[in-house]
C-alpha positions as CSV (number, residue, x, y, z in Angstrom):
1,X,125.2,146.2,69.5
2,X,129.1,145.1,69.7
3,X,130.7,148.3,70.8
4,X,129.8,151.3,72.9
5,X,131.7,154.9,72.7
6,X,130.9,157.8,74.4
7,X,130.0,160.7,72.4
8,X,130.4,164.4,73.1
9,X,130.0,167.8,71.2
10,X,130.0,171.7,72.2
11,X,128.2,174.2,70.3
12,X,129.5,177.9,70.8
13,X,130.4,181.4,69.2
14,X,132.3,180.1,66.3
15,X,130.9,176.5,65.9
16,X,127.5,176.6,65.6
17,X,126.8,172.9,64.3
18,X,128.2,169.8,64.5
19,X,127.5,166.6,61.9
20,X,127.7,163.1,63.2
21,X,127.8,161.1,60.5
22,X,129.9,158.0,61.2
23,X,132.3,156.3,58.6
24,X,132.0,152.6,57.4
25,X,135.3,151.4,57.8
26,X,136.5,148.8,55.0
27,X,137.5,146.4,57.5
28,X,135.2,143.9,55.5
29,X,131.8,143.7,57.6
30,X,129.3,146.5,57.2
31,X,128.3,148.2,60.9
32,X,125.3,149.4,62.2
33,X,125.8,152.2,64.6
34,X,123.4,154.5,66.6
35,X,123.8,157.7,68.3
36,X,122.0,158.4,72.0
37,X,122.2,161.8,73.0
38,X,121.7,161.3,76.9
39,X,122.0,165.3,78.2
40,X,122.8,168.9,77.3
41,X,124.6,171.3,79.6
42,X,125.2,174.9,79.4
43,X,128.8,175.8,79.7
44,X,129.6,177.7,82.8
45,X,130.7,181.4,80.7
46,X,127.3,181.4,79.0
47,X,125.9,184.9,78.9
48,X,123.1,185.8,81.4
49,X,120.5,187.2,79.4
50,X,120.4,185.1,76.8
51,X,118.8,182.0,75.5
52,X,120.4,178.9,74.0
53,X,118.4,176.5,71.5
54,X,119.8,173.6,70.2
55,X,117.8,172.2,67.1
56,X,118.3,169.0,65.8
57,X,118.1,167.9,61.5
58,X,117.6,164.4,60.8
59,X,115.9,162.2,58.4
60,X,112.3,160.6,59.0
61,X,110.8,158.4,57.0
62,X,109.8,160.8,54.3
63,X,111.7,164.2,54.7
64,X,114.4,165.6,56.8
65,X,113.1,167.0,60.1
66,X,114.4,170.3,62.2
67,X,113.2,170.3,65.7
68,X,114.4,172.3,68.4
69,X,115.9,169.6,71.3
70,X,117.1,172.4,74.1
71,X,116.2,175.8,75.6
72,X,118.6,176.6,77.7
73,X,119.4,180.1,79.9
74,X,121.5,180.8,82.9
75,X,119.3,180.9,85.9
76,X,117.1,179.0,84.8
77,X,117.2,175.9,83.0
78,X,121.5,175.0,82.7
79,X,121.0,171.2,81.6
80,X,118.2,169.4,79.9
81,X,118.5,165.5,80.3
82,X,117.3,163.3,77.3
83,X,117.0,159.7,75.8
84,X,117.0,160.5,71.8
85,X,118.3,157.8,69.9
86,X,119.3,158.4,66.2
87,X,120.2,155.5,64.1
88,X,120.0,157.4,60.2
89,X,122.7,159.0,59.5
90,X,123.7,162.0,58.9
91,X,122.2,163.9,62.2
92,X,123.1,167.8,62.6
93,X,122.8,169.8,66.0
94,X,122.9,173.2,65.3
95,X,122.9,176.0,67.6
96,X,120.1,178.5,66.7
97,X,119.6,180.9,69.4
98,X,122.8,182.0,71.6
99,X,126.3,182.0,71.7
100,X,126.9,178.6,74.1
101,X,128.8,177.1,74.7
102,X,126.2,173.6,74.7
103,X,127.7,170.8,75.4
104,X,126.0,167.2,74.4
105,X,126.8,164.2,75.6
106,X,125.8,160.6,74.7
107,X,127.0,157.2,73.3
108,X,128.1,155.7,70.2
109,X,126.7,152.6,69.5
110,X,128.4,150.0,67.0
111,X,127.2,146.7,65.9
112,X,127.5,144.6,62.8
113,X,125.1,143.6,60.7
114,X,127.1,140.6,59.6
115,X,127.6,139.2,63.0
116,X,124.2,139.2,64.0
117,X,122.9,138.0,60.4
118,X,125.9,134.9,61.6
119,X,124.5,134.4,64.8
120,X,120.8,133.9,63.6
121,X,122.0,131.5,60.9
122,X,123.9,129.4,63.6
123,X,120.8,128.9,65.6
124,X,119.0,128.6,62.5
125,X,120.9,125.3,61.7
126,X,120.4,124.4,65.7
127,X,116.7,124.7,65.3
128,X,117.0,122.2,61.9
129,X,119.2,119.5,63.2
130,X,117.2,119.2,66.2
131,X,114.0,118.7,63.9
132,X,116.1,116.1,61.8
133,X,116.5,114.2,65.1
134,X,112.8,114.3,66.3
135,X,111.8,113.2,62.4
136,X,114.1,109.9,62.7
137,X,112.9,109.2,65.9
138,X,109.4,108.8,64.7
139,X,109.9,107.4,61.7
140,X,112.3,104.3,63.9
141,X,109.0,103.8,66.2
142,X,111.7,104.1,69.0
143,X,113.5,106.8,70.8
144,X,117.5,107.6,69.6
145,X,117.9,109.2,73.1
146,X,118.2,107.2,75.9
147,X,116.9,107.3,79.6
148,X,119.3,108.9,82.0
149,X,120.4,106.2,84.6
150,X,119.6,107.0,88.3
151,X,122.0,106.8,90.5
152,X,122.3,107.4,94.4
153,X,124.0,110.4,95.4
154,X,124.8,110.0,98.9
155,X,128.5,109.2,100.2
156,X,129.9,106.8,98.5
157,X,126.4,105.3,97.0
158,X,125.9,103.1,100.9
159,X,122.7,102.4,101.0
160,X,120.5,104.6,103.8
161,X,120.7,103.5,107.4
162,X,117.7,100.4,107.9
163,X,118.1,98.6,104.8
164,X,118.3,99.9,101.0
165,X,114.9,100.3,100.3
166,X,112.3,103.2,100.9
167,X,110.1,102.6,103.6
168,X,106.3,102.0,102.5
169,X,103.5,105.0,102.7
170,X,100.9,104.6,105.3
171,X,97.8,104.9,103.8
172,X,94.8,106.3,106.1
173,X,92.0,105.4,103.8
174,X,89.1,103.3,104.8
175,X,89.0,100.2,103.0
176,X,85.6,99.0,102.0
């Protein structure tokens, strides 16, 4: 995802649902987007001796779905936290029991499905050009690539203190 908003509602008296149903803007790339509904809260001048119970309509795979998401009541439970992720749009909270105010909170997420679809191409063409390379190379007998050189990387490239070269291994082994 390319972009991240945060998202916010409140359910009460005289608005009893909310639709978030995001717009594709024409600005030439078609965008994913996805809705994460993170917590509900119960507004501070919610009635005492009443419940609150926020239901949720979306789309499944087959039908639409209502499912209650919140109970909520003064005293008791004030906030529910959540991790619902909706990425079919539309999505409808409606508030089914209780006059609120509910207040949900979440994030926006945007992407684009062009972007991404880029992206995999690029690395598509990556993954080909390197096995272009490793076909040529076999079919030459030799290498194309050649051996990184070693080089010393002390000061200056002196040589180490008693002469340039390595000192040999003592081997303990019994010779037969």
């Amino acid at each position: 995802m390319a972009d991240e908003y945060f998202y916010g509602a409140t359910l009460k008296e005289g608005t009893k649902y909310v639709t978030w149903d995001p717009e594709n803007k024409s600005d030439g790339f078609p965008r994913t987007h996805k809705l994460v509904i993170k917590q509900c809260i119960l507004g501070h001048e919610a009635a005492g001796d009443e419940y609150n119970v926020v239901q949720v309509e979306t789309m499944t795979i087959r039908d639409t779905l209502r499912i209650p998401i919140a109970v909520l009541k003064v005293g008791e439970t004030r906030q529910c936290r959540m991790d619902l992720e909706f990425s079919d749009a539309p999505v409808t909270f409606t508030l089914i029991e209780g006059k609120g105010p509910v207040h949900i909170h979440g994030q926006h997420l945007l992407g684009s499905l062009v972007e991404e679809f880029e992206d995999m191409e690029e690395m598509e063409e990556e993954v080909l050009d390197e096995e272009e390379a490793d076909e040529d190379e076999d079919e030459d007998g030799a290498s194309a690539k050649k051996k990184p050189k070693l080089t010393n990387n002390s000061k200056g490239n002196k040589p180490a203190a008693g002469g340039g070269a390595p000192a040999p291994k003592n081997d303990n082994r019994k010779r037969k």
